[in-house]
C-alpha positions in Angstrom: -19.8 -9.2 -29.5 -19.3 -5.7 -28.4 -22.4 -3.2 -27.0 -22.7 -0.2 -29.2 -24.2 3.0 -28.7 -24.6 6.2 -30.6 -24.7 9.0 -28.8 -26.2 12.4 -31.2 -26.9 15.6 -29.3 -30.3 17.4 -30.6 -31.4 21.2 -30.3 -34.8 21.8 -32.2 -34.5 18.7 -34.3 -38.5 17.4 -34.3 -38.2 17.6 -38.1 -35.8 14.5 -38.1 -35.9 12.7 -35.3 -37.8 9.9 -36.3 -36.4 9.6 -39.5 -32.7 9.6 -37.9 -34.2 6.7 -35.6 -35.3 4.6 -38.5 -32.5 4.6 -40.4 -30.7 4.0 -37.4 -32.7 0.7 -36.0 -32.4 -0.9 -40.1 -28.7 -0.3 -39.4 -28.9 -1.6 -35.4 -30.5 -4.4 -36.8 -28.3 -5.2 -40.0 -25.2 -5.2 -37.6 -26.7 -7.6 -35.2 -27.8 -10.2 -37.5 -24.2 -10.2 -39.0 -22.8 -10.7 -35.3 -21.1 -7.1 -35.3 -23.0 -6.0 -32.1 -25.2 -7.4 -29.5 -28.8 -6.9 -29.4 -28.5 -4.9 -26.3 -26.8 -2.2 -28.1 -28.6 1.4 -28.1 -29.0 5.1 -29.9 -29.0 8.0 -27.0 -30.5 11.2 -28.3 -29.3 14.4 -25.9 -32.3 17.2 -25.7 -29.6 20.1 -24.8 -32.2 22.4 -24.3 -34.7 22.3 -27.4 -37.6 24.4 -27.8 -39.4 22.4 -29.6 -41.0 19.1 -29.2 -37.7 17.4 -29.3 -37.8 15.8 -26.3 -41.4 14.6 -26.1 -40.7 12.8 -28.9 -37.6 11.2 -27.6 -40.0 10.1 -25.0 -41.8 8.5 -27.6 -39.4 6.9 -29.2 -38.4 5.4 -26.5 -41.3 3.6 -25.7 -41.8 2.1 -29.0 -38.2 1.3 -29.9 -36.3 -0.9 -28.1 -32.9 0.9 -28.8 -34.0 4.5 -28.2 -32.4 5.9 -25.0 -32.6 9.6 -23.8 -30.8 12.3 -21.5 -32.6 15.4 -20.9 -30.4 18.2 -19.8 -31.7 21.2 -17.5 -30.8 23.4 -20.5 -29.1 24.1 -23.4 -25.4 24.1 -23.1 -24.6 24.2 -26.1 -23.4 21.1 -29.1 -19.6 20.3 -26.9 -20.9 20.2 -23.9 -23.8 17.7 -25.1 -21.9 15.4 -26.9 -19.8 15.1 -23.7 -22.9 14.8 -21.2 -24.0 11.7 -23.9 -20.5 10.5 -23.5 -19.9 10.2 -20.0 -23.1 8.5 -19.6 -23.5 5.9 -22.6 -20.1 5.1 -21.2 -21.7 3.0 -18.5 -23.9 1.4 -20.7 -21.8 0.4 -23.6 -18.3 -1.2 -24.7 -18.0 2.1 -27.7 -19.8 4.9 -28.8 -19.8 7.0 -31.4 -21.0 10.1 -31.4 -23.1 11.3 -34.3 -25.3 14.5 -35.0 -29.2 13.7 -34.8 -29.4 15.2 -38.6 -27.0 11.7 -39.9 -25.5 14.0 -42.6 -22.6 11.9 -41.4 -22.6 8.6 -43.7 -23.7 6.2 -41.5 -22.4 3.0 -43.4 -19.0 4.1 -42.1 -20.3 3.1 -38.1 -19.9 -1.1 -39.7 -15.8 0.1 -40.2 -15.8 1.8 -37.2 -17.0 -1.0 -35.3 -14.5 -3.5 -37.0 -11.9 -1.2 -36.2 -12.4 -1.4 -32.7 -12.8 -4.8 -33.0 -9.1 -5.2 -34.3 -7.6 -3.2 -31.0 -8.3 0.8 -32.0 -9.3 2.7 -29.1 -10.3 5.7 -31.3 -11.9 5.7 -34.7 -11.9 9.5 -36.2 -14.9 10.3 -39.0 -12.8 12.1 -41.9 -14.8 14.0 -43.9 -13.4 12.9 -47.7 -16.5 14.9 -49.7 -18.7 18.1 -48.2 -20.8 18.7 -51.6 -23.4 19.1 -49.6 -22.2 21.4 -47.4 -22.6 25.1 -49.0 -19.7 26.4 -50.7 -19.3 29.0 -47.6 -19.5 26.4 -45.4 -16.8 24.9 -46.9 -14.3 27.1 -47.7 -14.5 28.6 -44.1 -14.2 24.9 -42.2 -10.7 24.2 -45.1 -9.6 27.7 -43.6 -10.0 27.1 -40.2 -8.2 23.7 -39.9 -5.2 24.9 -41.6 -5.1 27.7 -39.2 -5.6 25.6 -36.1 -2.9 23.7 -37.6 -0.6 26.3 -38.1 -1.5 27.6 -34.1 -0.1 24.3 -33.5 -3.5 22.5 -31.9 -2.8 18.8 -32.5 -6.1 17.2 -34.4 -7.3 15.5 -37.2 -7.8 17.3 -41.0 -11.6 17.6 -41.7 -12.3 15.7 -39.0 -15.8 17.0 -37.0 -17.3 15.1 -33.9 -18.2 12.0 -36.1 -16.0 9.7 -34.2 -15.5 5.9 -32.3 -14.7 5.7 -28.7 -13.3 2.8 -26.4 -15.0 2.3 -23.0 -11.3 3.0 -21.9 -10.3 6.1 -23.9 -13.7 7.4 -22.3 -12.6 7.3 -19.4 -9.6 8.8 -20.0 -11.1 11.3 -21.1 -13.7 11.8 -18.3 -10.3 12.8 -16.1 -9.8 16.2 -17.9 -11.1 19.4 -16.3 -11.8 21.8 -18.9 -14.7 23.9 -18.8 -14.4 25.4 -21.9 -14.4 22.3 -24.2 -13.4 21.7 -27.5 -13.5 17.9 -28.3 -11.7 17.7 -31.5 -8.7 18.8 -29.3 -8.9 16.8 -26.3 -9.7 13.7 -27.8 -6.0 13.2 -29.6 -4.5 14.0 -26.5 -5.4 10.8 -25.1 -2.8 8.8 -27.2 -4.6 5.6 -27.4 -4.5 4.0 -30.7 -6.7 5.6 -33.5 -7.2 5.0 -37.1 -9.8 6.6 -39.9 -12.7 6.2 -42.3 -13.6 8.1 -44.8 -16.7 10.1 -44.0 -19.0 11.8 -47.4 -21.6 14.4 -46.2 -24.9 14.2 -47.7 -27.5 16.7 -47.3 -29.8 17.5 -44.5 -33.1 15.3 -44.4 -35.3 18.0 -43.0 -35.2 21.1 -41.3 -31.8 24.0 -41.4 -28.5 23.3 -39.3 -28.7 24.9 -35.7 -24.8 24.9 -36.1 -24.9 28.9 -36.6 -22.0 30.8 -38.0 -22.0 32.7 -35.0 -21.7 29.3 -33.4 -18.7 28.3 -35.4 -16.7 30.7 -35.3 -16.8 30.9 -31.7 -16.0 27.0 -31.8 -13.2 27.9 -33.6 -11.9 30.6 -31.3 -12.4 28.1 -28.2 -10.5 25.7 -30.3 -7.3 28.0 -31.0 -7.1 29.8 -27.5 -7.9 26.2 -25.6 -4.5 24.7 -27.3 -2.5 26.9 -28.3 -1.0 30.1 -27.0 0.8 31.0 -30.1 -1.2 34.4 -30.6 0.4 35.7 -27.5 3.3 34.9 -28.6 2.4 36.9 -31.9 1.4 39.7 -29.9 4.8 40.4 -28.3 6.1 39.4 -31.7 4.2 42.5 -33.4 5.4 44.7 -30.3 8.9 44.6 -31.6 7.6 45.1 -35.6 6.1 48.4 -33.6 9.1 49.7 -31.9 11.2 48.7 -35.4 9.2 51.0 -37.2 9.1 53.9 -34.5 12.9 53.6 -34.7 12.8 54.1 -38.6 10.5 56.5 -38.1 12.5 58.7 -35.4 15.6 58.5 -37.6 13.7 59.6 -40.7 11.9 62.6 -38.5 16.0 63.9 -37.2 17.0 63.5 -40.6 14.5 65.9 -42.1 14.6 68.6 -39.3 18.6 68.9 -39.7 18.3 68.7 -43.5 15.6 71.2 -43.4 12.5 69.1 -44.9 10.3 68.4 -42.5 6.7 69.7 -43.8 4.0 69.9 -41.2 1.0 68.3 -41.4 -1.6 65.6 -39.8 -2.5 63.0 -42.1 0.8 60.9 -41.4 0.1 61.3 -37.4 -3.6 60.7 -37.2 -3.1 57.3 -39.9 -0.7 56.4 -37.6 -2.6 57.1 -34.4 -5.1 54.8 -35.2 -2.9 52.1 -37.1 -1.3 51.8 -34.0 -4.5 52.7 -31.9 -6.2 49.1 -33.7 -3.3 47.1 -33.5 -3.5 47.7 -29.2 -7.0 47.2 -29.1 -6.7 44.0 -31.3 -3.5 42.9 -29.0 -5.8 43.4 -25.5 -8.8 41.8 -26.9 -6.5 38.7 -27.8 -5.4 39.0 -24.1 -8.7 39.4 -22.7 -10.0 36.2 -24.0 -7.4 34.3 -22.8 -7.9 36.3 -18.9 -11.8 35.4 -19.7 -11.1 31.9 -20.4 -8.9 31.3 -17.2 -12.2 32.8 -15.2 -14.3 30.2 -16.6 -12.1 27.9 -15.7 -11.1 28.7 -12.1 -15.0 28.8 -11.2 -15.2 25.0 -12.0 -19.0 24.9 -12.4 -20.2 21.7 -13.7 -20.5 21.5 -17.8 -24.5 20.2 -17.9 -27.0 19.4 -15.6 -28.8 16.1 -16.1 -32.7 15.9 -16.1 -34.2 13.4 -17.2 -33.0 9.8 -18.3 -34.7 6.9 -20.3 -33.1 3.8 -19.8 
């Protein structure tokens, strides 16, 4: 009988909390009278940072349920590095963990799977998310977008998988031995190798309260993701530098022809359009660049990802 816990990062989330931890203790409960986990098993709610009463009632939770742990970081660090901070801690504790948001808009029934899977030797049990109805229809054309394009930058991951996921005490600590600062989970974690397998995942809607997962906040996921794993858009770069001097060759023969044949008509418009064209494709190029340089600063500095509060055990 393995020891289980769930690890869910929260940021503002008063308006679900307890409701997340009931639903979570009938489940706790249901698994360990059918012998799936011990009674020892846990939930461990990361406050990265809230503003709110989040972590008070954490606090309270934990003194009235025997399952509730907490971790209380210094600040907020943001929804990677707080999954990973619950991680590397609940790692000591458990045998697994599975990492979950605090909202549950991830179907919980699929954590009895997960655990059986693990149970039958996978180290790594990915959350694939078969249904997103109620996600909104942005929401869910934007995520579809984005993991074909990481695919096609070549990061290795899993389709429409999020951070819904089952780790092994061992993958963990794989894991644990990889230094990057700027982290991006759903990229990492395949690297590991260890054997993996799937369940299917159906979003329902948010209990309470609106998603602190911004699209400001996704989209620079998503950027983090692509530049972390993949340096195919340099490649692309140097790739368009040639298309340029292709078509400033065509464009040189074209300007000789017309001033022997007598043609050529003066005028701006065709310089000044292609002043900028060319003007937005360099800026583009050295923005590209710079966030590669800015992610090898924030890498060389090798500050720690979180600082660690508080903890309830």
């Amino acid at each position: 009988m393995i020891t289980l816990a769930t690890v869910s990062p929260c940021y503002n989330e008063e308006d679900v909390l307890r409701h997340s931890t009931e639903r979570l203790t009938a489940l706790f409960e249901r698994m360990i009278a059918e012998g799936l986990i011990s009674d020892k098993s846990m939930m461990v709610f990361v406050n990265d940072g809230s503003r709110d009463h989040t972590w008070q009632i954490i606090k309270e939770l934990h003194s009235e349920n025997r399952f509730v742990r907490g971790i209380n970081l210094s600040r907020n660090e943001g929804h990677q590095n707080a999954i990973f901070a619950g991680m590397m801690k609940a790692r000591e504790w458990a045998d697994a963990v599975i990492t979950i948001d605090a909202d549950l808009q991830d179907d919980i029934e699929c954590i009895p799977q997960m655990v059986k899977h693990f149970q039958e030797g996978y180290d790594i049990v990915y959350g694939v998310k078969v249904s997103r109805k109620a996600d909104p229809f942005m929401k869910r054309m934007s995520a579809q977008a984005f993991y074909k394009l990481q695919s096609a930058m070549g990061v290795e991951s899993v389709f429409n998988h999020a951070d819904f996921r089952l780790m092994s005490k061992r993958a963990l600590d794989m894991l644990s031995t990889y230094g990057e600062r700027n982290l991006y989970l759903r990229g990492m974690i395949p690297l590991v190798g260890l054997p993996w397998t799937t369940v299917d995942d159906v979003i329902s809607e948010r209990y309470a309260g609106a998603s602190k997962y911004t699209l400001k906040k996704m989209l620079n996921l998503a950027l983090n993701g692509i530049t972390a794993f993949s340096i195919k858009p340099m490649h692309a770069i140097i790739q368009l530098g040639f298309v340029f001097l292709f078509i400033a060759f065509c464009i040189g023969i074209y300007v000789t022809h017309a001033l022997i044949a007598g043609t050529a008509v003066p005028g701006w418009a065709s310089l000044i359009l292609s002043v900028w064209l060319v003007g937005g494709f360099i800026i583009i190029c050295i923005g590209i660049t710079g966030i590669y340089i800015g992610n090898i600063y924030n890498e060389v500095k090798h500050r720690p990802l979180y600082h660690i509060q508080d903890i309830l055990e």
